[in-house]
N, C-alpha and C positions, 0 to 999 in steps of 0.2 A: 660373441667371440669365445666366451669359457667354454660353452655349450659346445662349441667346434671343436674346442682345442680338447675337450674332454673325450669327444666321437673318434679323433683321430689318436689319441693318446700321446696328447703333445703337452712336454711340461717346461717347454722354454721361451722367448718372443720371440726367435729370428722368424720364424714364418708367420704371423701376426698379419703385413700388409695382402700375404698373397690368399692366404685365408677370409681376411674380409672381402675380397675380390669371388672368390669361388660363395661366400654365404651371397653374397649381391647376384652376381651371376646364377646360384642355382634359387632365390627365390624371385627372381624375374622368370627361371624358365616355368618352373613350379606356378606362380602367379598366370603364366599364358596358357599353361594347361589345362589346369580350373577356369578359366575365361575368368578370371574374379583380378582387377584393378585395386580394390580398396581391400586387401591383408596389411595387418599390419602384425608385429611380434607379439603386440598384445591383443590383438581379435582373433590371429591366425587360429582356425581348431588345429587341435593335438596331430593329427596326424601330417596337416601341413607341415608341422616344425620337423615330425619324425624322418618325411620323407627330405624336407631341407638338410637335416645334418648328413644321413644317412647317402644324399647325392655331394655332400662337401667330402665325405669321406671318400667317398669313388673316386673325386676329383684329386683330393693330397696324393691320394696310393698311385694314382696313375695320370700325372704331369704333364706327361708326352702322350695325354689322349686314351686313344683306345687300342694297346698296342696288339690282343690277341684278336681283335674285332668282333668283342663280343656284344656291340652296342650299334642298332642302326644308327646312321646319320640324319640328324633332322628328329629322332622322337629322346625321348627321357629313358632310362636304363629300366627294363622290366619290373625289376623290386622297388622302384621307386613309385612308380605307374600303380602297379600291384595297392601300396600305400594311400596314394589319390584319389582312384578311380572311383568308389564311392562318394566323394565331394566333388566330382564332376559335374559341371552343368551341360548338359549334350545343348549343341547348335544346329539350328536348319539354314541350312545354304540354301 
């Protein structure tokens, strides 16, 4: 939570529960995009946590979503991707 609150330059509690909801929320999406189930805070490599905070902070700045549409629906925001894609494991269908 400091980690986030630090990304976002927040030095107060009121936003605390919705902050723990976006770190939850962006490392599930983060965890389904690496296919990888077992991350945790402490195995996660460096760059998962980079692109975690760094999608929590996309998240505070813009509440109400994606207001200029600059993020498709359905994948993770470019610089985040950009951050993973090398710890990606590729899938065959």
């Amino acid at each position: 939570l400091e980690q986030a609150k630090n990304q976002c330059y927040i030095d107060h509690n009121e936003d605390d529960m919705i902050l723990e909801i976006y770190i939850k929320s962006a490392s599930a999406a983060i965890s389904e995009y690496l296919k990888r189930d077992d991350l945790t805070q402490e195995n996660a490599p460096l760059q998962a946590k980079q692109a975690t905070l760094a999608y929590v902070g996309l998240m505070y700045r813009n509440r109400d979503g994606d207001p200029d549409g600059d993020y498709e629906h359905g994948y993770l925001p470019h610089f985040v991707t950009a951050i993973l894609y090398p710890l990606r494991v590729p899938t065959v269908k």
